[in-house]
Residue frames as qw, qx, qy, qz and C-alpha x, y, z in Angstrom:
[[0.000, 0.888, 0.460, 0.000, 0.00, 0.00, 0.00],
 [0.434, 0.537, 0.048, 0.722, 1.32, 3.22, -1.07],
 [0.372, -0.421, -0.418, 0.714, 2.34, 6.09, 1.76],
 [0.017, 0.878, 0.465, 0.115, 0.23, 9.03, 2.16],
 [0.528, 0.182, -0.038, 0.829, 2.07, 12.31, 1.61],
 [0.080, -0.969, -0.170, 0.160, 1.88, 16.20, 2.89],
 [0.452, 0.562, -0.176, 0.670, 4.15, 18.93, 2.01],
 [0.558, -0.761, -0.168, 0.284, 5.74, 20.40, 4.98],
 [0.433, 0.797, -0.276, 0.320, 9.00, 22.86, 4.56],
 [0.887, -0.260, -0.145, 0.353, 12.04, 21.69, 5.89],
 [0.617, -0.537, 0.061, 0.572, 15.22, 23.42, 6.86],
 [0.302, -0.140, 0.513, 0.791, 16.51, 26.16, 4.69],
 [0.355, 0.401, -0.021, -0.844, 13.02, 26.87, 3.51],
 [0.349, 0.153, -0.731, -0.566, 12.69, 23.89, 0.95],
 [0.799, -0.152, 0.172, -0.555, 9.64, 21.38, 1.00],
 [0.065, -0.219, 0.972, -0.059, 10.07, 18.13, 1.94],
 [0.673, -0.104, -0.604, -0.414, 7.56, 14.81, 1.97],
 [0.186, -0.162, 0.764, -0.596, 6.28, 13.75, 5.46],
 [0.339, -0.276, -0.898, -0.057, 4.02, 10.52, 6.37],
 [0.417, -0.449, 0.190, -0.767, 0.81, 10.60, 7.86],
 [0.065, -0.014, -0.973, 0.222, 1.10, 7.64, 10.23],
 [0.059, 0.360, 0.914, -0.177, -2.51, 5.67, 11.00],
 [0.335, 0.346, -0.015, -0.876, -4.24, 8.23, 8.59],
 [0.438, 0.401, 0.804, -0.041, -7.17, 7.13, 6.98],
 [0.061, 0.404, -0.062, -0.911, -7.27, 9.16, 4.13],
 [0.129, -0.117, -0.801, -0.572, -10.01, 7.26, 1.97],
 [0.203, -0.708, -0.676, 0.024, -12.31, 8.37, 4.66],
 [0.238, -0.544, -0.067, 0.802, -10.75, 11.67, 5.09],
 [0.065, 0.018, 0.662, 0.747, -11.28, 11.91, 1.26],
 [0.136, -0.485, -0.850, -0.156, -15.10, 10.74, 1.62],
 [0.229, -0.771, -0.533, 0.263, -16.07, 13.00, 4.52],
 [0.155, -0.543, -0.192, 0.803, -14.69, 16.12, 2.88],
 [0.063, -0.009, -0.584, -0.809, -15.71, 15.86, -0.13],
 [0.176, -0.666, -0.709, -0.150, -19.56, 15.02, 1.14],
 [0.226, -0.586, -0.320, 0.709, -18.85, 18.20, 3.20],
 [0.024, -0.320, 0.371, 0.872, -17.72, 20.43, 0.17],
 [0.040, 0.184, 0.919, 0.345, -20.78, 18.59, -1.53],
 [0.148, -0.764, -0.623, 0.081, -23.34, 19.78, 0.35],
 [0.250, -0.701, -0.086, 0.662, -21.78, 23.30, 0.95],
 [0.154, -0.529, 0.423, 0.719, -21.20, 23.95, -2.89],
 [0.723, 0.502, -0.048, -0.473, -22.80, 21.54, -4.82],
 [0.853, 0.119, 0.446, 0.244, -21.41, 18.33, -6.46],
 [0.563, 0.740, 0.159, 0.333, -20.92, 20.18, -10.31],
 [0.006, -0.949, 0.177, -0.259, -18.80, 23.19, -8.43],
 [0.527, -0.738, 0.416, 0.067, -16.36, 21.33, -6.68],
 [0.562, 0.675, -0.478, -0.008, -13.29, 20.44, -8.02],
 [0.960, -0.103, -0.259, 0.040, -11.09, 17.58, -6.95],
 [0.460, 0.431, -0.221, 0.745, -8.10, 20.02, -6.57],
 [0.463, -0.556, 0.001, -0.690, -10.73, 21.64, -3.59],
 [0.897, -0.360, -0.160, -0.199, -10.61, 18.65, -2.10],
 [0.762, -0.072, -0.196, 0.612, -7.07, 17.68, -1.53],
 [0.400, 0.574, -0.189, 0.689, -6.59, 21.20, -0.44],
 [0.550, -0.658, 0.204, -0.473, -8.96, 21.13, 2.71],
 [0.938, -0.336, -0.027, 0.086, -7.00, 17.89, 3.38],
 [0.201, -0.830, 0.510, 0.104, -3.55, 19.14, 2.85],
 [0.528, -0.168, 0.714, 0.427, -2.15, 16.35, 0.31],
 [0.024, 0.414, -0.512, -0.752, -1.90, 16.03, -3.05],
 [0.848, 0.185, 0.072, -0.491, -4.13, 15.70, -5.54],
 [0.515, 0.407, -0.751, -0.073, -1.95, 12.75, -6.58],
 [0.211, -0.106, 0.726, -0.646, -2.70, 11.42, -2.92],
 [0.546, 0.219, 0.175, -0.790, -6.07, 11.49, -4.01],
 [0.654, 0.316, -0.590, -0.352, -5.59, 9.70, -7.29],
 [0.151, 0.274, -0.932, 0.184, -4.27, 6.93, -5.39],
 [0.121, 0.168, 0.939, -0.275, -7.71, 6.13, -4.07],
 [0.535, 0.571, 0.583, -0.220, -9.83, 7.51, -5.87],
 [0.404, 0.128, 0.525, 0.738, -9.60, 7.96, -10.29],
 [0.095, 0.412, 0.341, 0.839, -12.21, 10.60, -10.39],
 [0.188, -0.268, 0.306, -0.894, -14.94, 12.64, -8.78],
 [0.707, -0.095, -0.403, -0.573, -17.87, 10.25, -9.76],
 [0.642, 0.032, -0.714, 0.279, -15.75, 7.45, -8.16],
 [0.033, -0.009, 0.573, -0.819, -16.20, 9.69, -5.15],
 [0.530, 0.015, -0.026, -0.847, -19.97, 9.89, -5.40],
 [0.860, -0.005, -0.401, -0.317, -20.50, 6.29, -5.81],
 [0.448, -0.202, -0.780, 0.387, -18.64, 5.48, -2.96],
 [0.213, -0.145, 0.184, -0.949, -20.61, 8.34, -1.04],
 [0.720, -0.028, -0.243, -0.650, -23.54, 6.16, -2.13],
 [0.442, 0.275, -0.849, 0.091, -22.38, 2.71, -1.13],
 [0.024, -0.023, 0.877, -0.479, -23.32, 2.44, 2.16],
 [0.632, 0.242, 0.088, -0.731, -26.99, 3.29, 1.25],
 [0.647, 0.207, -0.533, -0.505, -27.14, 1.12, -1.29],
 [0.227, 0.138, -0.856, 0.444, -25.51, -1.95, 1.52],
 [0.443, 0.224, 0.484, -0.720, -28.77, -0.57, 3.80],
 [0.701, 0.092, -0.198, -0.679, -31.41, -0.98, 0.78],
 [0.581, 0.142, -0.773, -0.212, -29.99, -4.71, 0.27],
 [0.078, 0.115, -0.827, 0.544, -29.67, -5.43, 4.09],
 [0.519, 0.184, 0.166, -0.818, -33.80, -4.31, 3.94],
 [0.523, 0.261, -0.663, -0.468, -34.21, -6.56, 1.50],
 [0.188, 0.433, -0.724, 0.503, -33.29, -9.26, 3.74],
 [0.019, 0.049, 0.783, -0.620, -35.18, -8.57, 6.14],
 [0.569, 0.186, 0.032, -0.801, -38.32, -7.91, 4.59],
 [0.647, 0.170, -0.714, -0.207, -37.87, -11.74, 3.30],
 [0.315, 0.239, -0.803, 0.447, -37.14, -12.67, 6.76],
 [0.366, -0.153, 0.293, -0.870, -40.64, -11.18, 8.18],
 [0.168, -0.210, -0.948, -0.169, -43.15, -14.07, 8.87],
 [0.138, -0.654, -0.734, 0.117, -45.98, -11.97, 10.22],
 [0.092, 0.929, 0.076, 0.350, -47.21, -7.70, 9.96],
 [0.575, -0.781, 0.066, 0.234, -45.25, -7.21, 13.54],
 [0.754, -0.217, 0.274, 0.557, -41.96, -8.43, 11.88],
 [0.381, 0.731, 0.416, 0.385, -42.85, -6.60, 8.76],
 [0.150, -0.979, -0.002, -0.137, -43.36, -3.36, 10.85],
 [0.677, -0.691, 0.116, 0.225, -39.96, -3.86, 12.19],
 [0.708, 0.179, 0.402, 0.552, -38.03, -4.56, 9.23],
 [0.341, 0.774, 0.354, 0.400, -39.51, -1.15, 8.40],
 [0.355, -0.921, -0.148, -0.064, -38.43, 0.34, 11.44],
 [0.759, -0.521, 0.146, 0.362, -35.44, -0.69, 11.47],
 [0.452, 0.531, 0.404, 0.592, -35.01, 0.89, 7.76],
 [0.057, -0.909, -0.181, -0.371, -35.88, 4.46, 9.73],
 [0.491, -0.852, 0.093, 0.154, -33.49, 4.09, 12.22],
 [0.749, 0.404, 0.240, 0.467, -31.20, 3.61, 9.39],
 [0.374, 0.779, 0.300, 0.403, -31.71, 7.00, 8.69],
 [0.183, -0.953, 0.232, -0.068, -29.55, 8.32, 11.16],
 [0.591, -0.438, 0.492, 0.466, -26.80, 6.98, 10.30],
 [0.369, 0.441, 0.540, 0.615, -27.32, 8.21, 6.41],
 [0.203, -0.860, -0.335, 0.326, -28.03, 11.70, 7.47],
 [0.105, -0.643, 0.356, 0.670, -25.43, 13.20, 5.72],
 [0.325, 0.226, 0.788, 0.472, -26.02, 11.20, 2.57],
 [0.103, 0.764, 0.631, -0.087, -29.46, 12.79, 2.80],
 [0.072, -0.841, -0.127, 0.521, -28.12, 16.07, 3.08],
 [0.268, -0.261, 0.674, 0.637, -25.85, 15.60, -0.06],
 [0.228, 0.383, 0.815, 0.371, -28.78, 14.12, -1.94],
 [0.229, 0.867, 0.437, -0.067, -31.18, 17.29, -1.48],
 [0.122, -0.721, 0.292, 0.617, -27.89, 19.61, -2.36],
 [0.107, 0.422, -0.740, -0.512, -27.00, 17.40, -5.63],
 [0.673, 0.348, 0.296, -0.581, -30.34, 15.55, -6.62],
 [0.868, 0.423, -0.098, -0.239, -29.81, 15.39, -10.07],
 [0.215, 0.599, -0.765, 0.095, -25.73, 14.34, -9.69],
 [0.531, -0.159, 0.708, -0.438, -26.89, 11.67, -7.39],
 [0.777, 0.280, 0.537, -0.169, -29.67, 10.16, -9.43],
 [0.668, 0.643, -0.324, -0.188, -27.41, 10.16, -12.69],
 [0.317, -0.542, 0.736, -0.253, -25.21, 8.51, -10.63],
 [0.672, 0.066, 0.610, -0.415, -27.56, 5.74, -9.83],
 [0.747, 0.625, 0.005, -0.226, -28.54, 5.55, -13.47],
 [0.331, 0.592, -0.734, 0.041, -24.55, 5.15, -14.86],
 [0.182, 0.440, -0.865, 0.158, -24.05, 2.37, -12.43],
 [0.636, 0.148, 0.346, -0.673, -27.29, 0.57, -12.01],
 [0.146, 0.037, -0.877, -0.456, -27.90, -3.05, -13.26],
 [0.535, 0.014, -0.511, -0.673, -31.00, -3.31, -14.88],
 [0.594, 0.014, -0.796, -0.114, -31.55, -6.91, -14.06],
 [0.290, -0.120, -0.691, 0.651, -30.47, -6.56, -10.21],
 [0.135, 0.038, 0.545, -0.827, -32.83, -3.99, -9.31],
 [0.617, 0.074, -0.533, -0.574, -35.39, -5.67, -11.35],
 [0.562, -0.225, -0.782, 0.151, -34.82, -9.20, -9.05],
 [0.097, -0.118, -0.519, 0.841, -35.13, -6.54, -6.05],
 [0.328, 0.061, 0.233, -0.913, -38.08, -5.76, -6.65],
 [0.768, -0.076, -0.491, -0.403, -39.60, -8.88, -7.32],
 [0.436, -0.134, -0.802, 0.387, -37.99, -10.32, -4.31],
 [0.138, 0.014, 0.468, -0.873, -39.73, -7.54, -2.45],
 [0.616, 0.007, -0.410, -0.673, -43.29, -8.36, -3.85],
 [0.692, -0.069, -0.687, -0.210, -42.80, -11.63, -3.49],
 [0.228, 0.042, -0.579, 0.782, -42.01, -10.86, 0.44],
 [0.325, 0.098, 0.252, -0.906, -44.62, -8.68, 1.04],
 [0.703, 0.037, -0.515, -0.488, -47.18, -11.63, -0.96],
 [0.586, -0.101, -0.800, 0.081, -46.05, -14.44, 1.30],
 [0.294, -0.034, -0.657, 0.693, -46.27, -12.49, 4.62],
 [0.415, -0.060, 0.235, -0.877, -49.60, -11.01, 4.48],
 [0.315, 0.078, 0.921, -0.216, -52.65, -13.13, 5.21],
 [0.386, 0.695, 0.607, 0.007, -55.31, -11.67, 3.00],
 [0.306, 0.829, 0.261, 0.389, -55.58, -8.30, 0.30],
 [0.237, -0.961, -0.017, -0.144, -56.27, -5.90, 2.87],
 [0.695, -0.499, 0.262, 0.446, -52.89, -7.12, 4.70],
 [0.564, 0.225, 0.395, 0.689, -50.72, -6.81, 1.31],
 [0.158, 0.836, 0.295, 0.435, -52.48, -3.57, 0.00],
 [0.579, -0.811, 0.023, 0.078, -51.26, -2.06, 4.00],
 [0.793, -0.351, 0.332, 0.371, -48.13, -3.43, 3.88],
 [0.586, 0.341, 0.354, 0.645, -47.21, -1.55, 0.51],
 [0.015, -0.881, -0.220, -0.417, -48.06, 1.24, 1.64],
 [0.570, -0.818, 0.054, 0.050, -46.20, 1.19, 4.29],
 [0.711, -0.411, 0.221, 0.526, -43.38, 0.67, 2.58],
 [0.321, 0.793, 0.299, 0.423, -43.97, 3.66, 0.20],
 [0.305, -0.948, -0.085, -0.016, -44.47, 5.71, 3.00],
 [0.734, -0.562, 0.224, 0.309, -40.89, 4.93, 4.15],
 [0.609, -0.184, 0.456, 0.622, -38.81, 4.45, 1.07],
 [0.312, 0.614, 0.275, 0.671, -40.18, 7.31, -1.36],
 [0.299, -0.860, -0.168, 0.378, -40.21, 9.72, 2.27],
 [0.337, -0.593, 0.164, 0.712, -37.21, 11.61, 0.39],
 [0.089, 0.450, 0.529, 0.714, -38.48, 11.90, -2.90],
 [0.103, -0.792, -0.588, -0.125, -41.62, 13.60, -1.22],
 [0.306, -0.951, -0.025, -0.038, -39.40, 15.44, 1.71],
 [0.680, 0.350, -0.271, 0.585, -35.80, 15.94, 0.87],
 [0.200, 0.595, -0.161, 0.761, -35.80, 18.94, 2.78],
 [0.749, -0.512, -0.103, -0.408, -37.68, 17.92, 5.47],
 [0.949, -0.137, -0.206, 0.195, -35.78, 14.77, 5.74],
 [0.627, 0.404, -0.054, 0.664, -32.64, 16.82, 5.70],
 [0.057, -0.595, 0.150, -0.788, -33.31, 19.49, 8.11],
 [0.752, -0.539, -0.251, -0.285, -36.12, 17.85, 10.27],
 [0.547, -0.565, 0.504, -0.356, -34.70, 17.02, 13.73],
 [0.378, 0.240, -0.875, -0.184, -33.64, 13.42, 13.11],
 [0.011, 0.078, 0.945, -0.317, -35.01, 11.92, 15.85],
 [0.492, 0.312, 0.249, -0.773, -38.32, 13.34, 15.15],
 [0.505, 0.303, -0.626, -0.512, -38.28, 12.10, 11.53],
 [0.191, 0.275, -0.936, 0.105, -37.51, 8.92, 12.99],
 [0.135, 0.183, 0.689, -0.688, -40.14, 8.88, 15.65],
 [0.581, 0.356, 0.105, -0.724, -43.14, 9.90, 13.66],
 [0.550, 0.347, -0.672, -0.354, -41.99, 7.74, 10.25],
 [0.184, -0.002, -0.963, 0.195, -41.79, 4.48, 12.56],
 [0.359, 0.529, 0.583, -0.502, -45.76, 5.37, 14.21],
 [0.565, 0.443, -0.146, -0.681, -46.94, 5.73, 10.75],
 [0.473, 0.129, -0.809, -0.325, -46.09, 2.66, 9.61],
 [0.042, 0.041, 0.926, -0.373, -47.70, 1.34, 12.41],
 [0.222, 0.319, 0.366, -0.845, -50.26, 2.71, 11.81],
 [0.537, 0.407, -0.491, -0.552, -50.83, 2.06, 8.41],
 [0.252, 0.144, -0.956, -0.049, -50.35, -1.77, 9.34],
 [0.553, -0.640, -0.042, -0.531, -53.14, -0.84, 11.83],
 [0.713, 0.073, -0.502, 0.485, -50.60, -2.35, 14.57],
 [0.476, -0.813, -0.266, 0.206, -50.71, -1.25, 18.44],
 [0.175, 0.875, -0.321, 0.319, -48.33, 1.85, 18.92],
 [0.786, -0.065, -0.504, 0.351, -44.96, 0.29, 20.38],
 [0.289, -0.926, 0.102, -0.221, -44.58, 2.87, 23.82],
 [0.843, -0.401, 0.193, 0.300, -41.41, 0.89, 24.68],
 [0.666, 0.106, 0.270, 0.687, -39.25, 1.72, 21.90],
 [0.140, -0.849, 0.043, 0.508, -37.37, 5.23, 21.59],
 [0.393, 0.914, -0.091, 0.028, -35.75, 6.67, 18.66],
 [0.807, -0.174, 0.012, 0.564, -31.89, 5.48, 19.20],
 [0.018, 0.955, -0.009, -0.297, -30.28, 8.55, 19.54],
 [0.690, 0.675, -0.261, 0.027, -27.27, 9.52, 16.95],
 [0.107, -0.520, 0.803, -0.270, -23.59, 8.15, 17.26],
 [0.593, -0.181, 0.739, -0.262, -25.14, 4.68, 18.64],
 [0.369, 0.216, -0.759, -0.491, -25.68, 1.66, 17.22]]
């Protein structure tokens, strides 16, 4: 693995090459460039911007990532990781309760994708060309038949199914509807309200035990 560099100026005035020992800079890379992302805009920032709020080179840069996009689609990764992990579990549900949980546990997601969000209502359309460039066809095609078929085996009658899509509308097109909401709202509110609607919608007692997990935790 190649050593991460900084310019520093050595003796005499000239610049020299100095290590950053136990630097992560492919997450140093990630989390300023989602910063500069949301503060500027995706299209306005330059890659040369980046390596300058981190103090290395843009060669530094190259080294882990080959362009800007390359930065955006890993930006996106972990989402995408969450959608499949949903998946998953929405197979895994054998009755509404689980169902409702699988969903919930999709909302407490959302704090920990909280910045993503905020990127995605700054750079919308960079985002969902994004998605488009590197999107197979096929895959999210079986994803959504595996969800169907989920949501078919686990309800007992219509009404149950007909709920149960809805409830998972509510949840997973919430940032198409409210970007800005989602993005601004208190989190824990978001959280809190989005998790009693799907109950609700499932027509499912309200759960008074369970809190909102506050950020930072897991």
């Amino acid at each position: 693995m190649a050593l991460d560099v900084q310019a520093a100026t050595a003796p005499g005035g000239g610049a020299r090459r100095t290590r950053a020992p136990g630097r992560d800079t492919r997450a140093e890379i990630l989390r300023v460039a989602s910063e500069l992302f949301v503060e500027q805009g995706y299209d306005a920032t330059s890659l040369r911007q980046i390596a300058e709020r981190l103090h290395i080179t843009k060669a530094a840069l190259y080294y882990h990532f080959a362009s800007k996009d390359d930065i955006l689609h890993a930006l996106m990764q972990p989402l995408e990781e969450t959608v499949s992990e949903l998946v998953d579990r929405l197979e895994r549900a054998r009755n509404l309760s689980e169902f409702a949980d699988a969903l919930t546990w999709l909302v407490e997601m959302f704090l920990d994708h909280m910045d993503f969000f905020r990127l995605l209502e700054r750079n919308r359309h960079a985002v969902e060309e994004m998605h488009k460039a590197v999107q197979d066809l096929s895959e999210h095609l079986q994803m959504h038949e595996r969800i169907r078929a989920a949501v078919h085996e686990t309800a007992t009658d219509v009404h149950e199914e007909i709920r149960m899509v809805t409830a998972l509308g509510a949840v997973t097109a919430f940032d198409d509807w409210a970007p800005k909401l989602l993005a601004e709202a208190p989190p824990e509110i978001v959280v809190g309200e989005l998790s009693t609607a799907v109950r609700a919608i499932l027509q499912l007692p309200k759960r008074r035990d369970r809190r909102p997990r506050p950020i930072g935790t897991t």
